[in-house]
SENU-604344 format. One line per field, with one value per residue (C-alpha): chain; residue number from 1; residue in one letter; x, y, z. Coordinates in Angstrom, 3 decimals, always signed. Layout:
BEGIN
cadena: c(A,...)
num: c(NUM,...)
residuo: c(a,...)
x: c(X,...)
y: c(Y,...)
z: c(Z,...)
//
This chain:
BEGIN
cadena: c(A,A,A,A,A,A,A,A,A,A,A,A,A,A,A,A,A,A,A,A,A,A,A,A,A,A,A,A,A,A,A,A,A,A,A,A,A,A,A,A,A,A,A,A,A,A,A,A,A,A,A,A,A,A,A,A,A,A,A,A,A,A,A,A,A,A,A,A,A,A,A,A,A,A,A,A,A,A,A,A,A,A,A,A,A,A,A,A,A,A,A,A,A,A,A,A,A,A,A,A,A,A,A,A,A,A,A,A,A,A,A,A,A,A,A,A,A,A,A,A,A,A,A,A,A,A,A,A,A,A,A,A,A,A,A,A,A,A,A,A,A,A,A,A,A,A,A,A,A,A,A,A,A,A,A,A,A,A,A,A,A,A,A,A,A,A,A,A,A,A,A,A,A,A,A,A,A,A,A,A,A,A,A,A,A,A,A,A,A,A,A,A,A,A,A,A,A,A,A,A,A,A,A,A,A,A,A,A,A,A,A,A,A,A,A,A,A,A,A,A,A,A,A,A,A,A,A,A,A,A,A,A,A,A,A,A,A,A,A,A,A,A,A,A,A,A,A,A,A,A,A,A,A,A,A,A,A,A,A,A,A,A,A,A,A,A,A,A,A,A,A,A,A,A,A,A,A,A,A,A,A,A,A,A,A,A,A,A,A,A,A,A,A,A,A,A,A,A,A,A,A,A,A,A,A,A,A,A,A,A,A,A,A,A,A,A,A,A,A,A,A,A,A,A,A,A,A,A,A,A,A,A,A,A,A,A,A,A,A,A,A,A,A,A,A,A,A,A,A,A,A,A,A,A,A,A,A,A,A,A,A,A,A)
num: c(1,2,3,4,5,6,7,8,9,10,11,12,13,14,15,16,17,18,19,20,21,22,23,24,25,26,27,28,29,30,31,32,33,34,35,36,37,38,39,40,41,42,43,44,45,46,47,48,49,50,51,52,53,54,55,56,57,58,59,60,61,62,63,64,65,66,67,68,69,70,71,72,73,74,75,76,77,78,79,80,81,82,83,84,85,86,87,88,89,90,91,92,93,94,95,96,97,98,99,100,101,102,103,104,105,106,107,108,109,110,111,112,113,114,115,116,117,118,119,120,121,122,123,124,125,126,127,128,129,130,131,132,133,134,135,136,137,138,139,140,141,142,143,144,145,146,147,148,149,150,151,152,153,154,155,156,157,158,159,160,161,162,163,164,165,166,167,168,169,170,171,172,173,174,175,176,177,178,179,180,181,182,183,184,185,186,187,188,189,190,191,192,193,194,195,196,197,198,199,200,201,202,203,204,205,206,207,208,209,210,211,212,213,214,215,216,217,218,219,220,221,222,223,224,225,226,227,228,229,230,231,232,233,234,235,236,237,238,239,240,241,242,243,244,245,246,247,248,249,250,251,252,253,254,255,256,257,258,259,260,261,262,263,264,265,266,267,268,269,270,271,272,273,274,275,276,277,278,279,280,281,282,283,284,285,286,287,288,289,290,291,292,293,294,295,296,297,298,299,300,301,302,303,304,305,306,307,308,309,310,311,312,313,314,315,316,317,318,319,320,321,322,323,324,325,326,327,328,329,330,331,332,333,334,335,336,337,338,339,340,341,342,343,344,345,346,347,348,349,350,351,352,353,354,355,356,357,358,359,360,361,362,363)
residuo: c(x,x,x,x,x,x,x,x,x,x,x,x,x,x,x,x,x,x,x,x,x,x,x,x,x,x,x,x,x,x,x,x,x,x,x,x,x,x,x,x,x,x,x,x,x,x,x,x,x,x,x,x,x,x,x,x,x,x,x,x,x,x,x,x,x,x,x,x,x,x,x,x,x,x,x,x,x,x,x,x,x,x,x,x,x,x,x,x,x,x,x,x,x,x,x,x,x,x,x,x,x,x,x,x,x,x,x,x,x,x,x,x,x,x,x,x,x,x,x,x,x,x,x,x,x,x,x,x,x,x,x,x,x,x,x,x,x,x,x,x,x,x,x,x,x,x,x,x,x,x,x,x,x,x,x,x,x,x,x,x,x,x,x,x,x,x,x,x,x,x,x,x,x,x,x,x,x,x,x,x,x,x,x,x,x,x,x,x,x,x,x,x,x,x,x,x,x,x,x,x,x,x,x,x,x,x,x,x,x,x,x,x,x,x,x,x,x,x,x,x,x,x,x,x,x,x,x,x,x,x,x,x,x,x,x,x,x,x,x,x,x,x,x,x,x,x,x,x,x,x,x,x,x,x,x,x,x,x,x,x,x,x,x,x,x,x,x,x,x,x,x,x,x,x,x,x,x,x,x,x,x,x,x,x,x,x,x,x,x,x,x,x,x,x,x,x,x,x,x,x,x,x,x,x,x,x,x,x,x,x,x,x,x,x,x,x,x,x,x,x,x,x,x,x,x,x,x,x,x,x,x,x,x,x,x,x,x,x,x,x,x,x,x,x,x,x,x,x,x,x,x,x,x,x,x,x,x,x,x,x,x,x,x)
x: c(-24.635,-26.273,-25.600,-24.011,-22.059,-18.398,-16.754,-13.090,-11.490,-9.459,-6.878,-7.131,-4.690,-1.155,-0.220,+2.524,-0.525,-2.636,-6.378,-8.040,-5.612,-7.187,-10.658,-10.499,-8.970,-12.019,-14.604,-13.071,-13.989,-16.929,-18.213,-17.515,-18.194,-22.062,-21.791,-18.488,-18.941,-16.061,-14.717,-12.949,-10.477,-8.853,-9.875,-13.809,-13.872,-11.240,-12.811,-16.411,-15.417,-13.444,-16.201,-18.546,-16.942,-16.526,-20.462,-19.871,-21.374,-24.250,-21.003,-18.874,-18.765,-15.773,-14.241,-12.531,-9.055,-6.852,-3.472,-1.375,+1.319,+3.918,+6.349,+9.383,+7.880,+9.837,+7.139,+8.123,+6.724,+3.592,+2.950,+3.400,+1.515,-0.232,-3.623,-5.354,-3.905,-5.988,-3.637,-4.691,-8.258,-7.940,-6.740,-9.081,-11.907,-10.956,-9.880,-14.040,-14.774,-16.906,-14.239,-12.882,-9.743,-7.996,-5.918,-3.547,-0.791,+1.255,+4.527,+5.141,+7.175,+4.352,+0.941,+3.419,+3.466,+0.540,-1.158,+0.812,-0.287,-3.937,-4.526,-1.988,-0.196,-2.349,-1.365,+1.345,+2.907,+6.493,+6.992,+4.117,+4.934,+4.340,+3.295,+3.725,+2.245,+5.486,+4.668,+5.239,+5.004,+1.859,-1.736,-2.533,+0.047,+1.539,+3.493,+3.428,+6.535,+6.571,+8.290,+9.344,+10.883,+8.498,+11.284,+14.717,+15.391,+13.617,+14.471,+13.745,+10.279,+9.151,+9.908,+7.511,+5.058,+5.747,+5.070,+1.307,+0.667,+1.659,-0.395,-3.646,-3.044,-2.515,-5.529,-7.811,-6.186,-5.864,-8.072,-5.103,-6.368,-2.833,-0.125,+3.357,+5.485,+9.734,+12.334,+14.944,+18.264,+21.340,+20.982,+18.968,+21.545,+20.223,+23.599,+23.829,+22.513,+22.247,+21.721,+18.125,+17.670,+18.264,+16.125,+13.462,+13.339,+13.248,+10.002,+8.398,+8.480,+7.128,+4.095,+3.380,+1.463,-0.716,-1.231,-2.037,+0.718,+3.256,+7.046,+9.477,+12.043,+15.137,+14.798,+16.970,+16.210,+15.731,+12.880,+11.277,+9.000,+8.862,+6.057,+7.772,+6.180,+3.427,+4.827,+8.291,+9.747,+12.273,+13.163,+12.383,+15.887,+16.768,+13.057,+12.981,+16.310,+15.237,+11.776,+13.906,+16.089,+13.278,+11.465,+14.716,+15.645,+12.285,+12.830,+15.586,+14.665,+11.617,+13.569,+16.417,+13.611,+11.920,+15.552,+15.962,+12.661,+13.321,+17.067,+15.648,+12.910,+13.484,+13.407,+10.558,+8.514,+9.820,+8.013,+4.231,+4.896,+5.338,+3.050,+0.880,+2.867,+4.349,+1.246,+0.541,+3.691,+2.992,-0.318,+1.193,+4.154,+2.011,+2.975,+0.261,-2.148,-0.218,-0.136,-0.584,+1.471,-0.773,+0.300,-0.135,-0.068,-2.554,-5.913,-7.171,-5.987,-3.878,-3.119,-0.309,-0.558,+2.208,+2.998,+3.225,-0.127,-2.148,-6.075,-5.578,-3.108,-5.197,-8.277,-5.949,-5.129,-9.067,-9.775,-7.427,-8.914,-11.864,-11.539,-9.722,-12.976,-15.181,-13.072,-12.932,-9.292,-8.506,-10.089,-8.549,-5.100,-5.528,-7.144,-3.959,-1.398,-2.965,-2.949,+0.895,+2.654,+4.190,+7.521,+7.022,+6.616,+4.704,+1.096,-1.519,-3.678,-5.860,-9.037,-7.907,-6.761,-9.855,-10.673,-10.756,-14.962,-14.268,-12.337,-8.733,-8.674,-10.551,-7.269)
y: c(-9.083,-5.715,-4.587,-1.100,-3.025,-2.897,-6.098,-7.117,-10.257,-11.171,-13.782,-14.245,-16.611,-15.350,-12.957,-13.025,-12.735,-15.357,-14.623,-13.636,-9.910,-9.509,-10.964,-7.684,-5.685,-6.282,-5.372,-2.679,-1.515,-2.690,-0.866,+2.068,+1.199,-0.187,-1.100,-2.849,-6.773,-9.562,-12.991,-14.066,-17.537,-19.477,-22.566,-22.410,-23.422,-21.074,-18.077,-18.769,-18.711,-15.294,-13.776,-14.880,-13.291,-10.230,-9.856,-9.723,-13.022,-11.751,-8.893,-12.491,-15.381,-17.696,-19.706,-22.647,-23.560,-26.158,-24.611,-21.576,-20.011,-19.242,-16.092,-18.590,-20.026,-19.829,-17.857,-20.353,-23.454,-21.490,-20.816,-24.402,-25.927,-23.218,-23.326,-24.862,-21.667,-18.691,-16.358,-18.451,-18.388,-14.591,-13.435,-15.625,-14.511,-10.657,-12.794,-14.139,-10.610,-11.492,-9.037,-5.430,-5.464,-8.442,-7.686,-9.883,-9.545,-12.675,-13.350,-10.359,-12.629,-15.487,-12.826,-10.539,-14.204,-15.507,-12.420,-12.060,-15.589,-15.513,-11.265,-11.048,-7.736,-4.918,-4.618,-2.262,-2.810,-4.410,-4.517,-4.563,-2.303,-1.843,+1.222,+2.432,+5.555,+7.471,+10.005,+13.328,+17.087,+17.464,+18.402,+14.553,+13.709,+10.827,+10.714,+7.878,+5.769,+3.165,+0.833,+0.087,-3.835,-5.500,-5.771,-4.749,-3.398,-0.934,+0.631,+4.107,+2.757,+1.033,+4.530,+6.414,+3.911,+3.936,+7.874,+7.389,+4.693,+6.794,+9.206,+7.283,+6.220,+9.365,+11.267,+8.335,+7.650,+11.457,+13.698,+15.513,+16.674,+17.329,+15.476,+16.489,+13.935,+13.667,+10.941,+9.801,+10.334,+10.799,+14.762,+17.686,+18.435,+17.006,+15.411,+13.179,+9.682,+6.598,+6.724,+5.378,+7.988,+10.402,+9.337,+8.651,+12.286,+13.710,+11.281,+11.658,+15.898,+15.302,+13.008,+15.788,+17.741,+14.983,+13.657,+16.845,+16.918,+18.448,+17.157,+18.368,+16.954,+15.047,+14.653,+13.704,+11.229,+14.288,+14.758,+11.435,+13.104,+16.782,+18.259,+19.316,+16.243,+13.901,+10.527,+9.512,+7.062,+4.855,+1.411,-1.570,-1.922,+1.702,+2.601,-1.092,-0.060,+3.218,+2.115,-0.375,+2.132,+4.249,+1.379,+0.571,+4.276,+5.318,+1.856,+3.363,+6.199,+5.112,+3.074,+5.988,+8.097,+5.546,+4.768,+8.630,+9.205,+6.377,+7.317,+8.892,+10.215,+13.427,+12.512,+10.491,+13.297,+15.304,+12.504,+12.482,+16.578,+16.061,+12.712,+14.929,+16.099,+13.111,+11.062,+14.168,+12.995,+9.424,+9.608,+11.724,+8.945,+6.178,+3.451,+1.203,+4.242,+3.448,+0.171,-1.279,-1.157,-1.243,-3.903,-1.902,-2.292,-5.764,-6.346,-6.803,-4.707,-6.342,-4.359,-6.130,-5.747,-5.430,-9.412,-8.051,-6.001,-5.717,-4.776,-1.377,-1.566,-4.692,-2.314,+0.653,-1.696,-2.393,+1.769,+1.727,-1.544,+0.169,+3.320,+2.461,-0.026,+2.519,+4.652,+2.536,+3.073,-0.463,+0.377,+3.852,+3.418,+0.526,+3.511,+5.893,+3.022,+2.746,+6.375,+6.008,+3.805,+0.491,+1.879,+4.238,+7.413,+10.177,+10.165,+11.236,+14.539,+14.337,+14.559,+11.051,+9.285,+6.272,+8.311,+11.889,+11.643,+12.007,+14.815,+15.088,+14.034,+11.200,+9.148)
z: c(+0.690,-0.500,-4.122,-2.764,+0.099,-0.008,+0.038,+1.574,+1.220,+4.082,+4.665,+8.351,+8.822,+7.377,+10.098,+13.068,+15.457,+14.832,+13.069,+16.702,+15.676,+12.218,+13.245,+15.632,+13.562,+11.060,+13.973,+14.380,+10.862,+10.718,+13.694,+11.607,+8.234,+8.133,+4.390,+4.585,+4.324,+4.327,+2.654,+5.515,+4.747,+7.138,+9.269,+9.430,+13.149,+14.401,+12.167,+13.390,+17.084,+16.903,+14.144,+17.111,+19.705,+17.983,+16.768,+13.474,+11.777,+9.762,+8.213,+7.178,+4.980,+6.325,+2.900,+4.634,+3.883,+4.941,+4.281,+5.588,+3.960,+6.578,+7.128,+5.857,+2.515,-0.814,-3.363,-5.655,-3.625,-2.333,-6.326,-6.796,-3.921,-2.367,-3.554,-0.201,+1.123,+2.928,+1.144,-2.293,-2.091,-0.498,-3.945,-5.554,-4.329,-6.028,-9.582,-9.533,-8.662,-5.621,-3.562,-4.617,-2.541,-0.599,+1.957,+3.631,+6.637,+5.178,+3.069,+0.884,-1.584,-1.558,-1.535,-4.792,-6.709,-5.908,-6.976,-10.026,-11.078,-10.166,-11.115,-13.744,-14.698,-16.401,-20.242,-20.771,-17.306,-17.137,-13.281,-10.490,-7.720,-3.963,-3.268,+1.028,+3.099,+4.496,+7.216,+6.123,+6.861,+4.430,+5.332,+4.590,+7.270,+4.416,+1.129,-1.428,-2.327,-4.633,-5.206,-1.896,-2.732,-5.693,-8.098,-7.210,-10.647,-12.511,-16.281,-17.276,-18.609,-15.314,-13.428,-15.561,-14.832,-11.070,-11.643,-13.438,-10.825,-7.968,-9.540,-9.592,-6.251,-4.674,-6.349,-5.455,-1.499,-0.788,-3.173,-4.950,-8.223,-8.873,-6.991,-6.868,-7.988,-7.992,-8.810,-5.797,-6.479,-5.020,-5.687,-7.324,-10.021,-13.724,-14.327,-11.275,-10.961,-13.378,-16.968,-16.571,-13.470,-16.401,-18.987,-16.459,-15.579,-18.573,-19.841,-16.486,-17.248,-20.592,-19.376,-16.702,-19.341,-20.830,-17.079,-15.288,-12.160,-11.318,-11.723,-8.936,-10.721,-8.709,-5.401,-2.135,+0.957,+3.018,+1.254,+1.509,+4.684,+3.501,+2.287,-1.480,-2.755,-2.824,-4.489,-4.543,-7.343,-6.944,-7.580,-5.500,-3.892,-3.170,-1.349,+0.468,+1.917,+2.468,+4.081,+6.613,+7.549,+8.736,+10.485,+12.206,+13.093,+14.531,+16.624,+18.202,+18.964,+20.799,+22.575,+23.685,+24.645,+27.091,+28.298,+28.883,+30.390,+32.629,+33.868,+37.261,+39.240,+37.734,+34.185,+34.663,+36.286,+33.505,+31.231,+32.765,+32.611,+28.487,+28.026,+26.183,+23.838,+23.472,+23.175,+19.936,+18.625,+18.731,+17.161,+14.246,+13.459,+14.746,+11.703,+12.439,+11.326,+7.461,+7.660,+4.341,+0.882,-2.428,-5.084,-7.920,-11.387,-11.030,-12.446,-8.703,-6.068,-3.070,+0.499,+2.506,+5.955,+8.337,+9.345,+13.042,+13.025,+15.560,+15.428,+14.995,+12.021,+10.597,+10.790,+9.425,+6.579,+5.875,+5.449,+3.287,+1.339,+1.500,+0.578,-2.505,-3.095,-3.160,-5.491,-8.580,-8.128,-9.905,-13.152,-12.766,-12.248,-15.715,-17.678,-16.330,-17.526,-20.633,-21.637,-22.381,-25.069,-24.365,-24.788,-22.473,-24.412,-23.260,-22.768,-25.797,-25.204,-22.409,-25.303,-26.161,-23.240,-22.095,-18.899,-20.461,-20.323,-16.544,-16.320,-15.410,-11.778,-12.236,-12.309)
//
């Protein structure tokens, strides 16, 4: 492999669809992406017959493995006995540095330990997050969440790190020199929410000026998809919920519109009249298009795949691997965490924050 290719190592065997899915998925990419190489793990024999297939040999090298973790797994008996595992020797293969990004479609419990264990936290962060892409009205068509079910709990300090990792995320995954960042809640007004909610806000406003973005302040679930912000903060349990919800909601409404369109000749005439429109629409909210939450706060980056995926969300998830490769956004988003205290005061001056010799949007 090239000294300017970008490397991606994939674990091609944890997903709902078998490795033949992310195998195509990965052609997909590559067909796109001349410079983009793979780790691929996973049974050699199975790998080298769908890598075969799909043309893309000379673009692999297959790691063999013996072990899978499955969808049902305890992370604590994966971290104890998985290390035969694709999803094991995925991560490892970004811990020896031979891979920028690994991205897996497996257990999000198992792949959060296992990369825990094997990348280990960046100094100064308490709680890794996962960060997700939530369609929204904004030129980028997406908005960042995090944490969106990494931790369930998260203090005052881990917020404003959620906010500088957001940050480093969106500037490097969109090109904002100055993202617009607010804090969920369960309203606007400064006196409603938690005591941490509180606290959070007001050290997230002071870090704005040392961190060049803007702080929106509190913000509702209405505005999850608007186009007021460009990274929402939460904690893990309130933007899981919050991502489910959506999942489940835009399920049914797909379904009660192919129900509707289907109730008679009439409405389904009416349908092939609007299938363009329609077919817009479904390209715009298409969520295999941002498939793939960040791990953030690691000294490796990890994307996690949608289990169900299929090759175009698997090969959505890649981009995404690949784009934050090629941005240095690992060593970025450490320099951004490290520009505020361990307690979690405000950042120093930009003249003295590590990444200040690269100007302010560099992180």
């Amino acid at each position: 492999m090239g000294s300017t290719d970008t490397v991606i190592s994939i674990d091609a065997m944890g997903g709902d669809l078998g490795p033949a899915v992310v195998v195509e998925g990965m052609a997909k990419s590559a067909a796109i992406n001349p410079d983009l190489r793979f780790i691929v793990h996973g049974d050699r024999a199975e790998l080298e017959k769908h890598i075969a297939k799909r043309g893309i040999t000379d673009r692999c090298d297959i790691r063999h493995t013996d072990d899978v973790v499955t969808m049902h797994e305890k992370p604590s008996h994966v971290m104890r006995h998985g290390k035969n595992t694709s999803m094991w020797s995925a991560i490892d293969a970004v811990r020896a540095g031979d891979a920028t990004v690994c991205v897996s479609c497996g257990n999000t419990g198992a792949l959060m330990a296992v990369s825990m264990i094997r990348l280990r936290k960046v100094p100064g962060v308490n709680r890794p997050a996962i960060a997700c892409l939530w369609p929204s009205r904004n030129p980028s068509g997406y908005n960042v969440m995090l944490d969106v079910g990494a931790d369930i709990r998260a203090d005052q300090d881990d917020l404003l790190q959620y906010a500088l990792m957001g940050l480093s995320y969106a500037r490097n995954g969109f090109g904002l020199a100055r993202p617009r960042i607010g804090l969920l809640n369960v309203g606007t007004e400064e006196h409603k929410g938690r005591a941490e909610l509180k606290v959070a806000h007001e050290m997230i406003e002071a870090a704005a000026k040392y961190n060049d973005f803007e702080y929106v302040g509190f913000i509702e679930g209405g505005d999850i998809p608007s186009d007021r912000v460009d990274v929402i903060v939460t904690d893990g349990f309130t933007g899981n919920v919050a991502l489910k919800t959506a999942e489940g909601t835009a399920n049914l409404i797909s379904g009660r519109m192919r129900e509707s369109f289907q109730h008679s000749l009439f409405s389904r005439f009416a349908a092939l009249l609007a299938y363009p429109a329609l077919q817009r629409l479904k390209n715009r909210i298409d969520p295999r298009q941002a498939n793939g939450g960040v791990f953030l706060g690691l000294n490796g980056t990890v994307v996690k795949s949608h289990g169900s995926a299929d090759a175009t969300g698997v090969s959505a998830a890649i981009k995404l691997a690949v784009q934050l490769a090629q941005s240095g956004f690992g060593e970025k988003l450490a320099a951004r965490v490290a520009s505020i205290s361990e307690a979690g005061q405000s950042a120093e001056p930009a003249s003295t924050k590590p990444d200040a010799t690269k100007g302010k949007s560099s992180t």
